[in-house]
C-alpha positions as CSV (number, residue, x, y, z in Angstrom):
1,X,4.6,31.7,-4.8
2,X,7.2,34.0,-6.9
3,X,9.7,31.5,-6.8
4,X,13.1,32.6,-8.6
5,X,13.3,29.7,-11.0
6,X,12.5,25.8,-11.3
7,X,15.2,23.3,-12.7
8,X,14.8,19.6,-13.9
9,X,17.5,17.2,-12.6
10,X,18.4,14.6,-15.6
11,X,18.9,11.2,-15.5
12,X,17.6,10.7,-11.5
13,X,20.3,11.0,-9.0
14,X,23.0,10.9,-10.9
15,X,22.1,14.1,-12.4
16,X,23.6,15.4,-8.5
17,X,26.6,13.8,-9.5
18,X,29.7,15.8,-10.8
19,X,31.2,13.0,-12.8
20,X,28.4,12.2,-14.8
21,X,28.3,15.4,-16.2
22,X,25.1,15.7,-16.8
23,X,23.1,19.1,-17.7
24,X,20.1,20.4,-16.1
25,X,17.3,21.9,-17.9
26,X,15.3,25.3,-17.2
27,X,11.6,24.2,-16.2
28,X,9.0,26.8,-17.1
29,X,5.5,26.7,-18.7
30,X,6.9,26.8,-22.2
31,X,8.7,23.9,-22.0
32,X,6.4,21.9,-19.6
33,X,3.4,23.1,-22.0
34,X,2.9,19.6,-23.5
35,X,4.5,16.9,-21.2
36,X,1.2,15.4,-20.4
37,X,1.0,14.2,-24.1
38,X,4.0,11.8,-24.0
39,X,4.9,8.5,-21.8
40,X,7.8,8.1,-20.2
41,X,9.9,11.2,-18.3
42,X,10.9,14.5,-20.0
43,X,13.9,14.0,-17.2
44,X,15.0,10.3,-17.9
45,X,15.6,8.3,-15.0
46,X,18.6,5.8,-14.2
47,X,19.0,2.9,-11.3
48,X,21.4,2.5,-8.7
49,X,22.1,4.3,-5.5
50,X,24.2,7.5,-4.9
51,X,25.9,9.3,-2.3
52,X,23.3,11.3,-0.1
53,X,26.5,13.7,0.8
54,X,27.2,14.3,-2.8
55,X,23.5,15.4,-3.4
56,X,23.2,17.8,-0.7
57,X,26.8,19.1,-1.9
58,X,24.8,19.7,-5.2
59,X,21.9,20.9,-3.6
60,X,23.8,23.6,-1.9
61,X,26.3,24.1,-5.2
62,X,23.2,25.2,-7.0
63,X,21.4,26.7,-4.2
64,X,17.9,24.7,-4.1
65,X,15.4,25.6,-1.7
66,X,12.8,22.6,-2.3
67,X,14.0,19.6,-3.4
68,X,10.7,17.0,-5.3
69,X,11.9,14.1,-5.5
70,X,9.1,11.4,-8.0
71,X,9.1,7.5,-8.0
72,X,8.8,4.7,-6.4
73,X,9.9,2.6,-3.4
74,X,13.4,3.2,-4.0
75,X,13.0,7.2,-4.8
76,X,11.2,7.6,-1.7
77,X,14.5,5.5,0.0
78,X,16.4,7.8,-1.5
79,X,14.7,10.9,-0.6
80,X,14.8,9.9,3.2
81,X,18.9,9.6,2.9
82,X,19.0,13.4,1.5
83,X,16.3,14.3,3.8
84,X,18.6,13.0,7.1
85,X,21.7,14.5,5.5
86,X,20.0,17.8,5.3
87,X,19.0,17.7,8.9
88,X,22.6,16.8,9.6
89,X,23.9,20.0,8.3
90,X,21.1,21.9,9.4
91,X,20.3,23.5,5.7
92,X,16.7,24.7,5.0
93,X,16.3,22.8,2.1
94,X,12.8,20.8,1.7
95,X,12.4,17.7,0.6
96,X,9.0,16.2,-0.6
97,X,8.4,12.7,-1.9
98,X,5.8,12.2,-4.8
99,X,4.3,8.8,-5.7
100,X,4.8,7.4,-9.3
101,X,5.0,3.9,-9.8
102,X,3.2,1.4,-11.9
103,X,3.4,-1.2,-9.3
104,X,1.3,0.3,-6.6
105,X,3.4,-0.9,-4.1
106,X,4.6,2.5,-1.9
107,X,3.3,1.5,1.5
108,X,0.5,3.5,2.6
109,X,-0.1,5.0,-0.8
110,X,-3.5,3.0,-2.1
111,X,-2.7,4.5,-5.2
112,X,0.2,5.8,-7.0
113,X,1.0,7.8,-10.3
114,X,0.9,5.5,-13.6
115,X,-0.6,2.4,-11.8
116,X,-4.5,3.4,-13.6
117,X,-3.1,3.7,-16.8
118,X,-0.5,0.5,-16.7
119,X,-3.9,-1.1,-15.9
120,X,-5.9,-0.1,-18.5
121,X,-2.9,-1.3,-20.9
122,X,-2.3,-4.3,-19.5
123,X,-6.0,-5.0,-20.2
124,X,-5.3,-4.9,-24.2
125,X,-3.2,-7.7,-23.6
126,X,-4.9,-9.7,-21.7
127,X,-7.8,-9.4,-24.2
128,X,-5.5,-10.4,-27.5
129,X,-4.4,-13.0,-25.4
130,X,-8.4,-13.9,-24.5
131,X,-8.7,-14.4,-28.6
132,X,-5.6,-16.0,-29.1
133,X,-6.9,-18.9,-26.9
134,X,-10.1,-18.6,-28.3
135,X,-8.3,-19.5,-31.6
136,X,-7.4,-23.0,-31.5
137,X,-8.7,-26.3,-29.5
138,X,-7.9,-25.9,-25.9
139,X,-6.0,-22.7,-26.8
140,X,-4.3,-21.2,-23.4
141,X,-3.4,-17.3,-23.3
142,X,-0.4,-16.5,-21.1
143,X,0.2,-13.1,-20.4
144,X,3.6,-11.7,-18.3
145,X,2.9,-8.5,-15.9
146,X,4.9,-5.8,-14.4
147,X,4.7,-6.7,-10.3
148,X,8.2,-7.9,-8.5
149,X,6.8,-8.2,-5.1
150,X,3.1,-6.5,-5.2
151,X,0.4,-8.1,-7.7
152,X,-1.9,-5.5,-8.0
153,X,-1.4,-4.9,-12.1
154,X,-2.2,-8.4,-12.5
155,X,-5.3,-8.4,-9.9
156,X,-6.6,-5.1,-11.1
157,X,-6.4,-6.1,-15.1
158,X,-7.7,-9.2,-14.2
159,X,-10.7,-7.6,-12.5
160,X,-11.2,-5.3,-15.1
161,X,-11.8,-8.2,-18.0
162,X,-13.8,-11.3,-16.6
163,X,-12.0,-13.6,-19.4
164,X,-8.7,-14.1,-16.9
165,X,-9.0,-17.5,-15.5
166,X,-6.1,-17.7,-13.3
167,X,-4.3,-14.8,-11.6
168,X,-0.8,-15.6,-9.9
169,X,0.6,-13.2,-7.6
170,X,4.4,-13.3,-5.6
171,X,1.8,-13.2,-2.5
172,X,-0.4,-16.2,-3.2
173,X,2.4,-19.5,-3.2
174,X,1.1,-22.3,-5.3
175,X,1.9,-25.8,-6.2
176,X,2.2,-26.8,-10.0
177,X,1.5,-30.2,-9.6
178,X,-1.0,-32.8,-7.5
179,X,-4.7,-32.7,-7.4
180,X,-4.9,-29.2,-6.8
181,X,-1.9,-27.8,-8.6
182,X,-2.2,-25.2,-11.2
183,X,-1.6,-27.9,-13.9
184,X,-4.8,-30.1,-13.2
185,X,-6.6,-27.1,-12.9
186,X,-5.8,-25.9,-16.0
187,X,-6.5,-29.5,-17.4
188,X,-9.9,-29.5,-15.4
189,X,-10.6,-25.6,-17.1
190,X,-9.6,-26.8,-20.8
191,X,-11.7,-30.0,-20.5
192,X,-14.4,-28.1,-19.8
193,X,-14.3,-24.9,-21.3
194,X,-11.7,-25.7,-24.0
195,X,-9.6,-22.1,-23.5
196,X,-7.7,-20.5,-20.3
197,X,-5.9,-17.3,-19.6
198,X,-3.9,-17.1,-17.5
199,X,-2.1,-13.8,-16.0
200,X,1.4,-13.7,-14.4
201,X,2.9,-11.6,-12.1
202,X,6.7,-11.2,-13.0
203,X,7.5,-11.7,-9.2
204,X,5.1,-14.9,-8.4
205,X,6.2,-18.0,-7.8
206,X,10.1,-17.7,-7.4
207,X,10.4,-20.9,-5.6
208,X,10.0,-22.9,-8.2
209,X,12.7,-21.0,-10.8
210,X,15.9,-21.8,-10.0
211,X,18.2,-18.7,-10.0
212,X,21.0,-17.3,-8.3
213,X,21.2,-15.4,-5.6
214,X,22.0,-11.9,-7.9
215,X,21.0,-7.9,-7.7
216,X,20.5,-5.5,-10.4
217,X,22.0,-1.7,-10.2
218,X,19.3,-0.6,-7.2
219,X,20.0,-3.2,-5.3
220,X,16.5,-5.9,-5.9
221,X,16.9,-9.8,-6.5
222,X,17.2,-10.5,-10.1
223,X,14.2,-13.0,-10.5
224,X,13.6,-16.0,-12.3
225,X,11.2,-16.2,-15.2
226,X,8.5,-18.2,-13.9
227,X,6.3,-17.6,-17.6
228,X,9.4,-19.9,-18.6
229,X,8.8,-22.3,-16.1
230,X,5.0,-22.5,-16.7
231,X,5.9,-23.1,-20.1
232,X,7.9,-25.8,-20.1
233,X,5.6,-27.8,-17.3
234,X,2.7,-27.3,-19.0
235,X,4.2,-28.9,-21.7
236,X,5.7,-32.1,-20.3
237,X,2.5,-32.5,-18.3
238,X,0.1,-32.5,-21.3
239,X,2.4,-34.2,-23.2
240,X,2.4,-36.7,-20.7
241,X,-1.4,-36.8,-20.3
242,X,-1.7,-37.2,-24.2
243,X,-3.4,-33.8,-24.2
244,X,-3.1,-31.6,-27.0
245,X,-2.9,-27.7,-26.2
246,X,-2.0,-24.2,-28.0
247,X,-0.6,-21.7,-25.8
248,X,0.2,-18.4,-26.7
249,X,2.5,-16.2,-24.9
250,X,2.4,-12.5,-24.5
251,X,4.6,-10.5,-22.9
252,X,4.1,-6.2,-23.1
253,X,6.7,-5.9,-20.6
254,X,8.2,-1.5,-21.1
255,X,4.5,-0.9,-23.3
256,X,2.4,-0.6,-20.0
257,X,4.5,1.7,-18.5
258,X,5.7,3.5,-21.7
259,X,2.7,5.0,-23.1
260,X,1.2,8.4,-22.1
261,X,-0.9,8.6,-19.2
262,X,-4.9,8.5,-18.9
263,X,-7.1,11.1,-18.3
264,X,-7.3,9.7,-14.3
265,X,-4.0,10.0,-14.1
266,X,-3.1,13.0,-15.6
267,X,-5.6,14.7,-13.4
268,X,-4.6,13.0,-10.4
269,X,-0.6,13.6,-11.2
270,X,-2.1,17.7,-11.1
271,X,-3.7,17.1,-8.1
272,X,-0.4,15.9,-6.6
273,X,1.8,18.0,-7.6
274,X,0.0,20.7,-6.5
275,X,-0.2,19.4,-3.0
276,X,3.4,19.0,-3.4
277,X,3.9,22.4,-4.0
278,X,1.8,23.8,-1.1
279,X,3.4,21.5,1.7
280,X,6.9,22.9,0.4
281,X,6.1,26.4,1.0
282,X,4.5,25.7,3.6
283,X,7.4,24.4,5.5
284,X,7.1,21.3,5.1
285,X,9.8,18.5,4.8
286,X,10.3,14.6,4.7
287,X,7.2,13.7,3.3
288,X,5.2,12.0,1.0
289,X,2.4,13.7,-0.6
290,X,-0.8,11.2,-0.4
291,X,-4.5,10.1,-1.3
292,X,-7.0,8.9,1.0
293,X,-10.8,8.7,0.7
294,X,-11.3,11.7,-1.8
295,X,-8.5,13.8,0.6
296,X,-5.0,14.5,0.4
297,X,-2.2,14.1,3.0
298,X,0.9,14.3,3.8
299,X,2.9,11.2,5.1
300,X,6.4,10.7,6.9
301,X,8.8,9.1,4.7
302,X,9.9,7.0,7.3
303,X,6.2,5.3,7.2
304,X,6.1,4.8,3.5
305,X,9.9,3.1,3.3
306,X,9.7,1.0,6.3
307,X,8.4,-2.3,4.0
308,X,6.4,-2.5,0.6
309,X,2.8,-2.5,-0.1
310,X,1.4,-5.7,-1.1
311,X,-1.9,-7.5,-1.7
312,X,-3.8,-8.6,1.3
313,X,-5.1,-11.8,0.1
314,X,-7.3,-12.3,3.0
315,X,-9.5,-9.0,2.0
316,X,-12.4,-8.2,-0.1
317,X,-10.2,-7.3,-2.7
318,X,-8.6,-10.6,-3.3
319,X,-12.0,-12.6,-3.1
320,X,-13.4,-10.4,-6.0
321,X,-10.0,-11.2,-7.9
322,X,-10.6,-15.1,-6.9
323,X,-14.8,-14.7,-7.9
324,X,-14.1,-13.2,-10.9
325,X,-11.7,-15.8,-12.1
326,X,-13.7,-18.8,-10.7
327,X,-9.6,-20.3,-9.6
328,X,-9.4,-21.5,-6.2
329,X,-8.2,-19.8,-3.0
330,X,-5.5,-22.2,-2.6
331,X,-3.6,-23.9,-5.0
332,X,-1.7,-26.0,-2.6
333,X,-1.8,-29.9,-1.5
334,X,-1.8,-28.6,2.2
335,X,-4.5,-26.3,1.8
336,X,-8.7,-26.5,1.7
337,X,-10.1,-24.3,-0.5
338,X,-11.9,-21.7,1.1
């Protein structure tokens, strides 16, 4: 396309912003050579909002044509703000969204940047903590996931190793205690099998952590630690019962997002950007470059911020998740299993 030049904002938004004096770097194919080697962002990243005035102001300072702007749920927020504001003023300035997000929860994205390979190393844990329960008598593997709202990390892992025995999910409530509470199950599984694992979604089962009603930086709830919470029930209620247990908690937390990325995604991040690139000079603006069914399209930012993606657990999907764990569909004392 002969374009002039291609720059690399630092630090996310603020890199727009004056006051944070932060440099921007010359992008060419020296320095971008060998990116696809390393985890993590040759451009750093920060949280929190910024002004959508200020970064058109920059965007004209600097004189930027095309604007790609890559991340998540709250990037693709952001990227509707500077799109409006550019409207506003009537510049012709493009501005193209670009899905990368380990959570897989960009709505109407069935698959973003990064979510393949936080998979595949979320599996590693789940298998150390598969032998860690296999260890000692009724040994139970606990293992913490990435996934505020959305489960998917901890359904897909989960699918991927058939050792997971329970899968909780901020979609799927679930009681702790009564007949057909996750702690007589678990009893009921160790009786019988004498191990467990058990995967967590950071985001399931907020009602039962008591927290206050606080926001980080960006603007989400700060959420309780349910792992904490499973912790400590599981121990008074086996303690109660006179049942010994070992349980073993893992949490990778940063190391599933922070290595480098797997040959699926590293050829599907290509694949995007190159779409990317073509809407841009092909006029195009407000958008989020997508996947569906082998093709790639272009969607409306407005579609893709209007709520977050999350697991249907009515679907096919969610009944493999349940088969291959053997837990039931409900975990409540209102609910049948189904």
């Amino acid at each position: 396309y002969r374009v002039s030049g291609v720059i690399g904002i630092r630090y996310g938004l603020q890199g727009f912003i004056p006051s944070f004096k932060h440099d921007v770097i010359e992008l060419n194919p020296h320095t971008v050579a060998n990116i696809h080697e390393f985890g993590g962002t040759i451009l750093s990243s920060s949280r929190g909002p910024q002004s959508p005035e200020e970064i058109v102001d920059a965007l004209e300072r600097m004189n930027i044509s095309v604007l790609f702007m890559i991340g998540g749920d709250g990037t693709m927020k952001a990227a509707q703000g500077v799109t409006q504001e550019v409207m506003a003023r009537r510049l012709k300035i493009a501005v193209i969204g670009v899905p990368k997000t380990i959570d897989n929860d960009i709505n109407f994205v069935t698959r973003s940047f990064g979510f393949d390979t936080a998979v595949e190393k979320a599996t590693e844990a789940i298998r150390c903590a598969h032998v860690e329960a296999l260890g000692a008598p009724n040994g139970i593997g606990m293992v913490k996931l990435m996934g505020r709202e959305s489960g998917f990390i901890a359904a897909q892992a989960s699918l991927a190793l058939k050792e997971v025995n329970f899968v909780l999910v901020p979609e799927a409530s679930f009681e702790l205690h009564g007949p057909n509470g996750l702690l007589e199950r678990l009893r009921t599984r160790l009786h019988e099998r004498q191990h467990a694992v058990i995967v967590v979604a950071e985001g399931a089962g907020q009602n039962l952590c008591h927290v206050e009603n606080q926001h980080d930086p960006s603007g989400n709830p700060i959420l309780g630690d349910i792992c904490d919470v499973l912790r400590k029930e599981i121990k008074a209620h086996f303690e109660a019962l006179d049942f010994p247990y070992t349980l073993k908690y893992i949490d990778p937390s940063y190391i599933i997002r922070s290595v480098p990325a797997n040959a699926n995604d590293r050829i599907y991040c290509g694949f995007l950007g190159q779409h990317a690139v073509h809407a841009a000079m092909s006029g195009k603006t407000g958008m989020v470059v997508s996947k569906l069914q082998d093709r790639y399209l272009y969607l409306p930012l407005h579609l893709v911020t209007n709520k977050r993606r999350k697991l249907n657990i009515r679907s096919n999907y969610w009944r493999s998740v349940l088969e291959s764990t053997g837990q039931p569909q409900n975990m409540l004392q209102c609910s049948q299993d189904v």
